[in-house]
N, CA, C and O atoms as CSV, one atom per row, in Angstrom:
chain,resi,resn,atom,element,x,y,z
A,1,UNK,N,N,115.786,123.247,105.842
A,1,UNK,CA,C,114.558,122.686,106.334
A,1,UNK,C,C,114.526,121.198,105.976
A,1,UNK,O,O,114.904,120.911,104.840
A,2,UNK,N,N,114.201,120.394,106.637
A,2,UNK,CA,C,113.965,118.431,106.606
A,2,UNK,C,C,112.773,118.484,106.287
A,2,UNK,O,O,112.015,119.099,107.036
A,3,UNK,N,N,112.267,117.875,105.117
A,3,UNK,CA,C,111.190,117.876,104.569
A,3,UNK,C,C,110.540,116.591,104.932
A,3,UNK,O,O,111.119,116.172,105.934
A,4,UNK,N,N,109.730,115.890,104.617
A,4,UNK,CA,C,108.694,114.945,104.459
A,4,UNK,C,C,109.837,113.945,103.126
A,4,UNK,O,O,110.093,112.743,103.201
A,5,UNK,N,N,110.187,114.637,102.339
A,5,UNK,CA,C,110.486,113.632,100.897
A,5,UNK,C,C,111.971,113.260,101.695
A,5,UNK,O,O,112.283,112.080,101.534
A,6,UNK,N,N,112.815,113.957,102.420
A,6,UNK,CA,C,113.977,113.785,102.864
A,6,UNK,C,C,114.084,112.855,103.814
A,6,UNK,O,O,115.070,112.134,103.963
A,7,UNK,N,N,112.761,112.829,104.702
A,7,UNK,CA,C,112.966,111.701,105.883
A,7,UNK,C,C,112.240,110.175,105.080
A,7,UNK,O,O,112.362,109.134,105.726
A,8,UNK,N,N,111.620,110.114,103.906
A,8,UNK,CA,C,111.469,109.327,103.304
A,8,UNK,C,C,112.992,108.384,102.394
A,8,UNK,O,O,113.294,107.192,102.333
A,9,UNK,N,N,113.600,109.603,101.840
A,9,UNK,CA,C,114.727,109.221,100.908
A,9,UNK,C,C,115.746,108.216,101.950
A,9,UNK,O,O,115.848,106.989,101.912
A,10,UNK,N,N,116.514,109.287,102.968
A,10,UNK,CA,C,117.315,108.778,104.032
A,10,UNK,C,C,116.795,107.919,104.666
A,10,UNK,O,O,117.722,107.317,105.208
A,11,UNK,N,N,115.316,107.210,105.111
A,11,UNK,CA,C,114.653,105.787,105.695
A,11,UNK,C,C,114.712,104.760,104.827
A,11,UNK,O,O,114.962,103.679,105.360
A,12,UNK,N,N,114.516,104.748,103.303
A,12,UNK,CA,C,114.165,104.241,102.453
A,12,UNK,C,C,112.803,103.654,102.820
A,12,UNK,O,O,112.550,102.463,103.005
A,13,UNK,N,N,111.809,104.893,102.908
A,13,UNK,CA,C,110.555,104.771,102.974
A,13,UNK,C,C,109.838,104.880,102.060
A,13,UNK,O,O,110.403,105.706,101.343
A,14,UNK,N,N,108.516,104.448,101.375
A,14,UNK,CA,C,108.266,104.410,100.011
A,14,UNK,C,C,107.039,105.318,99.911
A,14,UNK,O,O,106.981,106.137,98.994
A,15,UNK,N,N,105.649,105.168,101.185
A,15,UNK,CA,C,104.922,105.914,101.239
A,15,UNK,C,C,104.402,105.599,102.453
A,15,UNK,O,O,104.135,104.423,102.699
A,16,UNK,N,N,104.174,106.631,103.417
A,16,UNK,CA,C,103.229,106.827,104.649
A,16,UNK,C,C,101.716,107.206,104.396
A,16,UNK,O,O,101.087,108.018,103.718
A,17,UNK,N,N,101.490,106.298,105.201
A,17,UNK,CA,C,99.990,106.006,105.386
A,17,UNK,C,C,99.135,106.759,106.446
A,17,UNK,O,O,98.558,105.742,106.832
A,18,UNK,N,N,98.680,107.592,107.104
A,18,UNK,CA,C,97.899,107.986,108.403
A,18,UNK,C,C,96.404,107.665,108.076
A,18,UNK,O,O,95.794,107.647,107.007
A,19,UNK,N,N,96.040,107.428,109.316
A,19,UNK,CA,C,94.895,106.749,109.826
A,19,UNK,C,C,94.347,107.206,110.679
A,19,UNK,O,O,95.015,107.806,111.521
A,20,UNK,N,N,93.061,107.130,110.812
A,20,UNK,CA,C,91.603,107.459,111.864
A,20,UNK,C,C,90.579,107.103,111.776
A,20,UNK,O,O,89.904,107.172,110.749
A,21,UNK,N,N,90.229,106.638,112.837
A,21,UNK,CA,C,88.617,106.311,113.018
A,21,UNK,C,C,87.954,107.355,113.078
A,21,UNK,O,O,86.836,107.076,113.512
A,22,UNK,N,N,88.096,108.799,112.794
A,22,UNK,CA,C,87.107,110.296,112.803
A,22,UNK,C,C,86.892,109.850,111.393
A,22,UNK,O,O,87.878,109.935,110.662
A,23,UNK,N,N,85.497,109.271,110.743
A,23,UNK,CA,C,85.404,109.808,109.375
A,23,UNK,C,C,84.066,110.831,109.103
A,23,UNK,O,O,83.466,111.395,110.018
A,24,UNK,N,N,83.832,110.914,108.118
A,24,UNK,CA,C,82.963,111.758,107.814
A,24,UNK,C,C,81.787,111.189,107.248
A,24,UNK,O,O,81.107,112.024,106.651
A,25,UNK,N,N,81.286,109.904,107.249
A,25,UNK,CA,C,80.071,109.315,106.878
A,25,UNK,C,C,80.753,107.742,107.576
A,25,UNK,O,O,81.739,107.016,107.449
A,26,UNK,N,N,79.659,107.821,108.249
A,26,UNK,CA,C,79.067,106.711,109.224
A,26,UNK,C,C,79.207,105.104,109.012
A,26,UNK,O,O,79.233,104.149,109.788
A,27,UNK,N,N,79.297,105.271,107.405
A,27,UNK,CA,C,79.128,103.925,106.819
A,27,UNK,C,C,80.662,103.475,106.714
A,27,UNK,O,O,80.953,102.281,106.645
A,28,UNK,N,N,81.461,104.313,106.707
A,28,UNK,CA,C,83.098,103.887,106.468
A,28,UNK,C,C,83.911,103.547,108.183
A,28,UNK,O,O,83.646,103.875,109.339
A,29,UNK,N,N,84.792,102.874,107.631
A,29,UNK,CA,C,85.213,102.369,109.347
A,29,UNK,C,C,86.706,103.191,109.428
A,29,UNK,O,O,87.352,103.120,110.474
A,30,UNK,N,N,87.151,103.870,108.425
A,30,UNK,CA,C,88.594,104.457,108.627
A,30,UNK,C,C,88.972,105.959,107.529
A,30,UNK,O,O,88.959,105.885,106.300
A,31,UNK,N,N,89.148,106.674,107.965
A,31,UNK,CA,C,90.023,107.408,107.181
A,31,UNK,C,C,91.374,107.613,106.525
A,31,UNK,O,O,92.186,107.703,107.446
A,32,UNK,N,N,91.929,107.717,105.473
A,32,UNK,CA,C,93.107,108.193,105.248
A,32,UNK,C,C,93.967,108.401,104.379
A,32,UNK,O,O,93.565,107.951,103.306
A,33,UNK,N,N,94.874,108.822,104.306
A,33,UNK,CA,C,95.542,109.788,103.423
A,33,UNK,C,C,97.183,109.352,103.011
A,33,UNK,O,O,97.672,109.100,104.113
A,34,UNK,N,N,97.518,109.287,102.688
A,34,UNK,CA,C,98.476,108.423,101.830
A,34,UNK,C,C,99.572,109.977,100.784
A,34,UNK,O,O,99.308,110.836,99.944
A,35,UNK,N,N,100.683,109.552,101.495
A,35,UNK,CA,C,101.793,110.414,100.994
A,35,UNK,C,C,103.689,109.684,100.465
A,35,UNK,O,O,104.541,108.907,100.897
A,36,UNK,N,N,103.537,110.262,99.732
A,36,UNK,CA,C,104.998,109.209,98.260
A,36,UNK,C,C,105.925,110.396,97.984
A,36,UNK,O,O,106.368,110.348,96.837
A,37,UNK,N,N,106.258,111.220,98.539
A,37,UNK,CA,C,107.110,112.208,98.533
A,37,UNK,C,C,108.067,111.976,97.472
A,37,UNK,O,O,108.310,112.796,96.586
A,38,UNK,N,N,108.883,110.243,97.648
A,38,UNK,CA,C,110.027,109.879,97.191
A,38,UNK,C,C,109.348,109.456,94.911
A,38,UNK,O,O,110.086,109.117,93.986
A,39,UNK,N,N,108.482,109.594,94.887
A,39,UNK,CA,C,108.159,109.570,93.839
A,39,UNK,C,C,107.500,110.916,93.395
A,39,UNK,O,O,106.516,111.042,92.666
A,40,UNK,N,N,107.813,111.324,93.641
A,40,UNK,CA,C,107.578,113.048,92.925
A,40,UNK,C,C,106.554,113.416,93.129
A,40,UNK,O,O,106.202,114.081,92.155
A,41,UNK,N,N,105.510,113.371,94.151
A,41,UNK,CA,C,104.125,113.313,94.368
A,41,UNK,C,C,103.648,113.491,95.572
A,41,UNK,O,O,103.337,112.353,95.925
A,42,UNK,N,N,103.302,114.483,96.738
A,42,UNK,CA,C,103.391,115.055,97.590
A,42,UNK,C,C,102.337,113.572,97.728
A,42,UNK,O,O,102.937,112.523,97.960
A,43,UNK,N,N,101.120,113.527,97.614
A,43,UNK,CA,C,99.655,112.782,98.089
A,43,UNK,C,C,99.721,112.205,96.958
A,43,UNK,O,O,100.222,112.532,95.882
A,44,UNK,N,N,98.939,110.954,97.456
A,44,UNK,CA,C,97.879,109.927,96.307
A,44,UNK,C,C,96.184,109.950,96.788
A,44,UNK,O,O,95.860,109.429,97.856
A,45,UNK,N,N,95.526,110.370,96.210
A,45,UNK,CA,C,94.336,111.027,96.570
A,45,UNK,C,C,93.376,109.415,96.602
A,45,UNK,O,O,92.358,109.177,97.252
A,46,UNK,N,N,94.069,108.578,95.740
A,46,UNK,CA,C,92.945,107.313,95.883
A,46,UNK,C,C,94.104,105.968,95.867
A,46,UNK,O,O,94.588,105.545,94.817
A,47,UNK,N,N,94.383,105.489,97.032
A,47,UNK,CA,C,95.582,104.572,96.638
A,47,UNK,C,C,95.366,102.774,97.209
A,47,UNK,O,O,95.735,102.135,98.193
A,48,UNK,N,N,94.562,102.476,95.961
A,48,UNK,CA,C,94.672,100.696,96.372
A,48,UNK,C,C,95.831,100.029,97.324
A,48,UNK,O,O,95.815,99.444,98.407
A,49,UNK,N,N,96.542,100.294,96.665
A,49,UNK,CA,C,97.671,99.376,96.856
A,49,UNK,C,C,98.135,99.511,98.808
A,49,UNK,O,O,98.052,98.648,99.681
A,50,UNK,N,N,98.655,101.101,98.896
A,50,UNK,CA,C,98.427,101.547,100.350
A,50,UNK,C,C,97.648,101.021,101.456
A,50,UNK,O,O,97.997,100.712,102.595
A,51,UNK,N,N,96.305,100.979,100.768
A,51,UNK,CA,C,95.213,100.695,101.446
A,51,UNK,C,C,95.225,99.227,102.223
A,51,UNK,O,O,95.039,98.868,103.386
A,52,UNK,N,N,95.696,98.255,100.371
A,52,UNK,CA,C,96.034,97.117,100.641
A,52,UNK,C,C,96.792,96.725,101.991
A,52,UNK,O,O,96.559,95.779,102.744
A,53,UNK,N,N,97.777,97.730,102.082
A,53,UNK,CA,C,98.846,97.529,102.959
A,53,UNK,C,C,98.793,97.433,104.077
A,53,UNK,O,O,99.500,96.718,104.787
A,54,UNK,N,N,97.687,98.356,104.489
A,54,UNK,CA,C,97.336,98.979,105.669
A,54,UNK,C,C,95.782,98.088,106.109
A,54,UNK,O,O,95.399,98.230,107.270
A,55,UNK,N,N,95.044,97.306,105.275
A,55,UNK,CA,C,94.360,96.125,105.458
A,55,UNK,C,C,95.303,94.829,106.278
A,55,UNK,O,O,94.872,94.146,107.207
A,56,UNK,N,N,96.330,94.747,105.813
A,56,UNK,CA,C,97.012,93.734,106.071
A,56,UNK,C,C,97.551,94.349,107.855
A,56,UNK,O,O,97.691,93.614,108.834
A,57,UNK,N,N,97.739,95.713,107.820
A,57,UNK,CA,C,98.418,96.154,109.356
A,57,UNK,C,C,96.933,95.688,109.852
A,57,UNK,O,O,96.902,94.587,110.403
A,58,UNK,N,N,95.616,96.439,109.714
A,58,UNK,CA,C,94.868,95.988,110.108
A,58,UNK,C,C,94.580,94.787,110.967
A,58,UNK,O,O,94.355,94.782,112.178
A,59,UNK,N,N,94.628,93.714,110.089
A,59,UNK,CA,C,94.657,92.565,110.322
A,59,UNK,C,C,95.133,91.795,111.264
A,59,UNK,O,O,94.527,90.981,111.960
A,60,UNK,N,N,96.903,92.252,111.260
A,60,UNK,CA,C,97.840,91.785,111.901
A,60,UNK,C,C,97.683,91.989,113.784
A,60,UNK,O,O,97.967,91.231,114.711
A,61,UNK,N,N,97.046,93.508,113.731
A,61,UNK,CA,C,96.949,94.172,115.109
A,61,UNK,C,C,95.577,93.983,115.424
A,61,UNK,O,O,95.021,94.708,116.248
A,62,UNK,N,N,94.751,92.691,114.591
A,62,UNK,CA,C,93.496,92.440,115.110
A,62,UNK,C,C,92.399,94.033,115.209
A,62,UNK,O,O,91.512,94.342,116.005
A,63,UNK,N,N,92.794,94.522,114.395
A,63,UNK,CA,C,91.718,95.512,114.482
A,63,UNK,C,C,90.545,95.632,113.420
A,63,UNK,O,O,89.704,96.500,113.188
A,64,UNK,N,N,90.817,94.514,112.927
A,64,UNK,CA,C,89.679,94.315,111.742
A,64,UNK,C,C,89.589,92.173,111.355
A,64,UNK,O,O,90.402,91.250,111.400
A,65,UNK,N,N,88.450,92.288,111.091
A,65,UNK,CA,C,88.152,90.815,111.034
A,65,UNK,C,C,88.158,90.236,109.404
A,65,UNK,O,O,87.725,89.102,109.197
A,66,UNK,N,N,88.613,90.977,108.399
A,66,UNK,CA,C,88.542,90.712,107.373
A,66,UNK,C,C,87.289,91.006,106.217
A,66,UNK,O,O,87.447,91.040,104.996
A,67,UNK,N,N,86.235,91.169,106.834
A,67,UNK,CA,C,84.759,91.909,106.292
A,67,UNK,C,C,84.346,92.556,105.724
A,67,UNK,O,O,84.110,93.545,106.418
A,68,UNK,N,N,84.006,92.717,104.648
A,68,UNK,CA,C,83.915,93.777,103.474
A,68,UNK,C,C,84.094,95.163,104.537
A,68,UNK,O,O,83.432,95.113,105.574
A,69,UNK,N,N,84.921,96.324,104.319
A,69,UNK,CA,C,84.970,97.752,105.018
A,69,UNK,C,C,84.897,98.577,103.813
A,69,UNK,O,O,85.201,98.193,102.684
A,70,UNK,N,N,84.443,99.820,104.157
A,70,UNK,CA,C,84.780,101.064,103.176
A,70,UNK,C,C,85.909,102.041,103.747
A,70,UNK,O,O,85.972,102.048,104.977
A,71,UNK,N,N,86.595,102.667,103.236
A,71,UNK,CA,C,87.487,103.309,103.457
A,71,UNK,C,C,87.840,104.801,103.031
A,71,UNK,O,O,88.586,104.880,102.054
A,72,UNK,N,N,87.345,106.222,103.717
A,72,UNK,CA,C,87.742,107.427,102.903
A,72,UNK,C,C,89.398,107.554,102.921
A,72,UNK,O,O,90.230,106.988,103.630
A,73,UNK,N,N,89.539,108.513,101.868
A,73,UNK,CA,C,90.890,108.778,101.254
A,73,UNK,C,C,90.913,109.995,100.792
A,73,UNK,O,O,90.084,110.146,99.895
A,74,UNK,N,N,91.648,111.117,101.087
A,74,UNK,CA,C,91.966,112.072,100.320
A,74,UNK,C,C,91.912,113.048,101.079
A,74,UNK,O,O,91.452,112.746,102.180
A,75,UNK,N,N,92.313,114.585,100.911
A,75,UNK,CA,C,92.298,115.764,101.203
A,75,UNK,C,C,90.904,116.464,101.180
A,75,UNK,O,O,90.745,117.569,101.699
A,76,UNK,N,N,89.987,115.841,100.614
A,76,UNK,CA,C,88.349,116.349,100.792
A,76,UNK,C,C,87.507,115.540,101.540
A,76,UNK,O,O,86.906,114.518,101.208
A,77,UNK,N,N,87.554,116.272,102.836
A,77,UNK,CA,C,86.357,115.859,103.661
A,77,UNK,C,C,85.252,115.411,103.248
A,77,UNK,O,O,84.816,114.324,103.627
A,78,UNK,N,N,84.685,116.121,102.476
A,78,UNK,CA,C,83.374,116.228,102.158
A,78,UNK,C,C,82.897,115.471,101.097
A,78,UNK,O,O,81.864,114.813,100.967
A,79,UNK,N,N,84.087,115.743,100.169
A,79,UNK,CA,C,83.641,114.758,98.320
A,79,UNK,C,C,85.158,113.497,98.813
A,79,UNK,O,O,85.738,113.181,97.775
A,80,UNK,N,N,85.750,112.875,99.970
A,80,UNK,CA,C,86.480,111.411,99.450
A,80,UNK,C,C,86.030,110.760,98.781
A,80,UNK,O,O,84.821,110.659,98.569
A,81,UNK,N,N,87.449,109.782,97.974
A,81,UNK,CA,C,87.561,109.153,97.604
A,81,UNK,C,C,86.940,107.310,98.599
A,81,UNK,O,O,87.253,106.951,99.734
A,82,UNK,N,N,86.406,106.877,97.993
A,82,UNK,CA,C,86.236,105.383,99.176
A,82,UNK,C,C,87.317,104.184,98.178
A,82,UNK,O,O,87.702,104.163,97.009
A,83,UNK,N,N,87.472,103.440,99.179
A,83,UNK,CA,C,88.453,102.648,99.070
A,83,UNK,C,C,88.194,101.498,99.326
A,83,UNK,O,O,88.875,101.125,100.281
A,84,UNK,N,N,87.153,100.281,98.721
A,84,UNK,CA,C,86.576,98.903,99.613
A,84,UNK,C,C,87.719,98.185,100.443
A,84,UNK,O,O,88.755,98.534,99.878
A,85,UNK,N,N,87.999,97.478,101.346
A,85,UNK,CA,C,88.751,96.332,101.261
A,85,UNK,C,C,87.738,94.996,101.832
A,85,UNK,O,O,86.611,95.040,102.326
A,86,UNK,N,N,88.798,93.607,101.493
A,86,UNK,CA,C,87.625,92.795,101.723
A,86,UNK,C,C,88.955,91.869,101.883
A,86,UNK,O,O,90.097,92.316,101.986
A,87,UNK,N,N,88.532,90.267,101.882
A,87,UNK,CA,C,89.638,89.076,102.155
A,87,UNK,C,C,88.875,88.256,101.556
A,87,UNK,O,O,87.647,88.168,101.580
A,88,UNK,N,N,89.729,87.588,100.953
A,88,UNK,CA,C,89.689,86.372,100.498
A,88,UNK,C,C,90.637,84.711,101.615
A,88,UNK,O,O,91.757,84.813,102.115
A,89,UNK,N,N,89.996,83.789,101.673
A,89,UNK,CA,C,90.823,83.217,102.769
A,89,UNK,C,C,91.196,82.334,101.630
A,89,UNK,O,O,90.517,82.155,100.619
A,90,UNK,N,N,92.904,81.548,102.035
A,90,UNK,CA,C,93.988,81.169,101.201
A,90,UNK,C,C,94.720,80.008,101.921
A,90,UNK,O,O,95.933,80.147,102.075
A,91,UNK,N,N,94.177,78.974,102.341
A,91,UNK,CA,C,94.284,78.042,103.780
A,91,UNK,C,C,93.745,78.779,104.958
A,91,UNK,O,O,92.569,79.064,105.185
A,92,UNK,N,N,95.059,79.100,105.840
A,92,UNK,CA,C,94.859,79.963,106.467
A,92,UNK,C,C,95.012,81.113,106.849
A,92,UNK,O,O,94.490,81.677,107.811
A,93,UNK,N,N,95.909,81.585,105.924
A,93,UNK,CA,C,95.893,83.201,105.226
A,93,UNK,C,C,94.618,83.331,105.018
A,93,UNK,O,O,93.620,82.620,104.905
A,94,UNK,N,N,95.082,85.062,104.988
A,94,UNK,CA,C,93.794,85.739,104.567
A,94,UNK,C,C,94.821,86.604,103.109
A,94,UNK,O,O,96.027,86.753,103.308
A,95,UNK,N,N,94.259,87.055,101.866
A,95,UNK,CA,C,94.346,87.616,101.094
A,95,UNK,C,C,93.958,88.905,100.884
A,95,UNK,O,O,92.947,88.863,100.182
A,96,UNK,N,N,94.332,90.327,101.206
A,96,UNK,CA,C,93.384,91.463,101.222
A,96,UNK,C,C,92.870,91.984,99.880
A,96,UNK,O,O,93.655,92.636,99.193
A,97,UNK,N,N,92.047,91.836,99.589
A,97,UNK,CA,C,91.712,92.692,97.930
A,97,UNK,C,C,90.797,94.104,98.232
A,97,UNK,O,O,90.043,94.420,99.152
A,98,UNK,N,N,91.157,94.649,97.241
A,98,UNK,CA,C,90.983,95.921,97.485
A,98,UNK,C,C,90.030,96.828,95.840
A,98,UNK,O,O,90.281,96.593,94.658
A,99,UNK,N,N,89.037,97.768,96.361
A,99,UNK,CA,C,88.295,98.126,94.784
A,99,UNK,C,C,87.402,99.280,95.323
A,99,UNK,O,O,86.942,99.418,96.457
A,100,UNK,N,N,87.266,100.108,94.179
A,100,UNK,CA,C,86.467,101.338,94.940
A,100,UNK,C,C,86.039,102.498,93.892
A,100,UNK,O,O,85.811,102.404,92.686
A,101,UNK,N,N,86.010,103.466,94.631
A,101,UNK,CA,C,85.362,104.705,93.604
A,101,UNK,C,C,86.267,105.819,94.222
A,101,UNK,O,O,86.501,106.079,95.402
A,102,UNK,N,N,86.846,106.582,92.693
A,102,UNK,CA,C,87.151,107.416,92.703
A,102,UNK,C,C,87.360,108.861,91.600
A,102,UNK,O,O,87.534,108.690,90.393
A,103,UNK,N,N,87.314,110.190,92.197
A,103,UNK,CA,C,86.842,111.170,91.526
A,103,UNK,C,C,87.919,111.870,91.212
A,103,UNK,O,O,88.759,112.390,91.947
A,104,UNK,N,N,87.774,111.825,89.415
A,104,UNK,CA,C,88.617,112.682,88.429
A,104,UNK,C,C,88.775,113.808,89.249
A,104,UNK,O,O,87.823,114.185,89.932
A,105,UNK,N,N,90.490,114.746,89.287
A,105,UNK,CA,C,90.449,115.605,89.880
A,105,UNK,C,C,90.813,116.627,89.073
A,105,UNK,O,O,90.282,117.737,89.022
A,106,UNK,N,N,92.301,115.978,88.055
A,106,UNK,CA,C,92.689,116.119,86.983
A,106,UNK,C,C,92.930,115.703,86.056
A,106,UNK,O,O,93.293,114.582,86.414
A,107,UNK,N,N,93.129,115.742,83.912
A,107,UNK,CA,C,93.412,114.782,83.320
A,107,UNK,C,C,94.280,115.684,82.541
A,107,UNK,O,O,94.140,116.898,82.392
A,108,UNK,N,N,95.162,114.943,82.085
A,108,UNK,CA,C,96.221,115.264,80.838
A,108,UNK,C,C,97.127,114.648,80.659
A,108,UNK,O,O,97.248,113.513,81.120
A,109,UNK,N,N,97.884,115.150,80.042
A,109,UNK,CA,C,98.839,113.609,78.877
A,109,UNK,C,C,100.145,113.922,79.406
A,109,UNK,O,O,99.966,114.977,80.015
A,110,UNK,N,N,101.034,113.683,79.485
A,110,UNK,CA,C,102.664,113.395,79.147
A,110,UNK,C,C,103.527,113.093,78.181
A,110,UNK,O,O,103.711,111.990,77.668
A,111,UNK,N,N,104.036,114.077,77.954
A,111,UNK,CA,C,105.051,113.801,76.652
A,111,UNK,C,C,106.459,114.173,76.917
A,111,UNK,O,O,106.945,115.280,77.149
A,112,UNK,N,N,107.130,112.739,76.810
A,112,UNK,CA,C,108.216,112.251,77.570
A,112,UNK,C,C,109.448,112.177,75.694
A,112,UNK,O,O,109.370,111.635,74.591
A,113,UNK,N,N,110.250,112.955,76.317
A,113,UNK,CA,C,111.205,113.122,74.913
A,113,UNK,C,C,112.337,112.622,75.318
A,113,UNK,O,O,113.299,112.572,74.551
């Protein structure tokens, strides 16, 4: 079977992003869900950095003007994670920064020998 982590490894893909305008509260302009197979981790339930990334695709394909947005994230419809993004302008760059709220799902330690 070709998995998800396999078509990542053989691309040298790091993490896929999917996207939608279906969200589940009115006030957010995008949904989505964020998967890292190649790091031992099926999903990232709240992922700045991604988000970051995908602000910047945003951007690029003119589908966003740079404007404070909210963003759901995660496998729960109902309780997501939000994800702000916003810009900072840099001449004439734009800078995407990114900050938000997100809900403990699990906690515990690692002990690495």
């Amino acid at each position: 079977m070709y998995t998800l982590k396999d078509f990542c490894l053989e691309n040298n893909i790091d993490i896929i992003l999917v996207f939608t305008g279906n969200v589940n509260n009115a006030g957010n302009k995008y949904r989505t869900r964020v998967f890292a197979p190649k790091y031992g981790y099926l999903e990232d339930p709240a992922t700045g950095s991604g988000n970051a990334a995908f602000g910047y695709y945003l951007l690029k394909n003119k589908l966003w003007d740079g404007a404070l947005i909210s963003i759901e994230q995660g496998p729960d419809i109902g309780n997501p994670n939000i994800v702000k993004l916003d810009t900072i302008s840099e001449g004439l760059n734009k800078r995407v920064l990114f900050g938000g709220r997100a809900t403990v799902r699990i906690q515990g330690s690692y002990f690495l020998h």
